[in-house]
N, C-alpha and C positions, 0 to 999 in steps of 0.2 A: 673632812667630817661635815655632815649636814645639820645647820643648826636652825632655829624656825627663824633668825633672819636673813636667811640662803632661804629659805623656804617662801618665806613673806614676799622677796626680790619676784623668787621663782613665779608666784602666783600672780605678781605684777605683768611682769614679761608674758606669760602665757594670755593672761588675756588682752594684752596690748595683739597679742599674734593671730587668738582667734574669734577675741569678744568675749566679752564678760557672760553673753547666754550659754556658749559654748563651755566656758571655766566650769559655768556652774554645774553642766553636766558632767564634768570630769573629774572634779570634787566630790558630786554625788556618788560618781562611782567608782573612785577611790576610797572613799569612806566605805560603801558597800565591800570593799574590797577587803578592807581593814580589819569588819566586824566580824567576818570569816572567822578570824584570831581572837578577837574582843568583844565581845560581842554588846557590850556597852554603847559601842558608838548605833549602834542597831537605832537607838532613839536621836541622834545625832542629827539637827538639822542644819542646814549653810542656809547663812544668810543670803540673801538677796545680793550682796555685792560678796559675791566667794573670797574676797581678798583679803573680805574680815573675818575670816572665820579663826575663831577662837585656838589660836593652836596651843594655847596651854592645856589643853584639854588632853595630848599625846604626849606619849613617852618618846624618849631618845629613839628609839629604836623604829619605833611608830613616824617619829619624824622622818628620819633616814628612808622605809617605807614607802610614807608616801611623796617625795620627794622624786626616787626611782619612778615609780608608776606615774608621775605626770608627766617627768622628761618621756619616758616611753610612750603616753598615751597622746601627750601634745606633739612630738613626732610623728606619731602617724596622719594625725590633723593636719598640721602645718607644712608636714616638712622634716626630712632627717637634721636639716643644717642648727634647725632647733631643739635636737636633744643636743646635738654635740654643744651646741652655746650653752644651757643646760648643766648637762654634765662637765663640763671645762669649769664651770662654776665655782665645785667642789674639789678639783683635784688639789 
């Protein structure tokens, strides 16, 4: 189960992997991704340091969400070996 401090770690590690300017892009567009569904987060901005971004602001399900889409999206960035770190996270 994905919980937002699996998430929090998560969002540590990915920008230790591709930089914090890099995060913020992939927050941006996970969020984009989210609002699809929600459309709440539509006004949704990330902080300058994406690591703070507020995740009580999401539901369980929303967490879990966006969780999958950064392992997926920081994989392709980085590296497979970093969804599986990632994902192994959770299991």
């Amino acid at each position: 189960m994905v919980t937002r401090d699996k998430l929090r770690k998560a969002l540590h590690t990915v920008a230790e992997a591709v930089g914090q300017a890099n995060l913020r892009f992939v927050v941006e567009r996970i969020i984009h991704d989210l609002s699809i569904t929600n459309p709440s987060f539509r006004e949704l901005q990330v902080p300058e340091d994406p690591t703070e971004l507020d995740l009580e602001l999401f539901g369980d399900e929303e967490i879990e969400r966006f969780y999958y889409l950064l392992a997926d999206i920081a994989g392709s960035l980085a590296g497979e070996s970093l969804k599986e770190k990632l994902l192994k996270e959770i299991e």
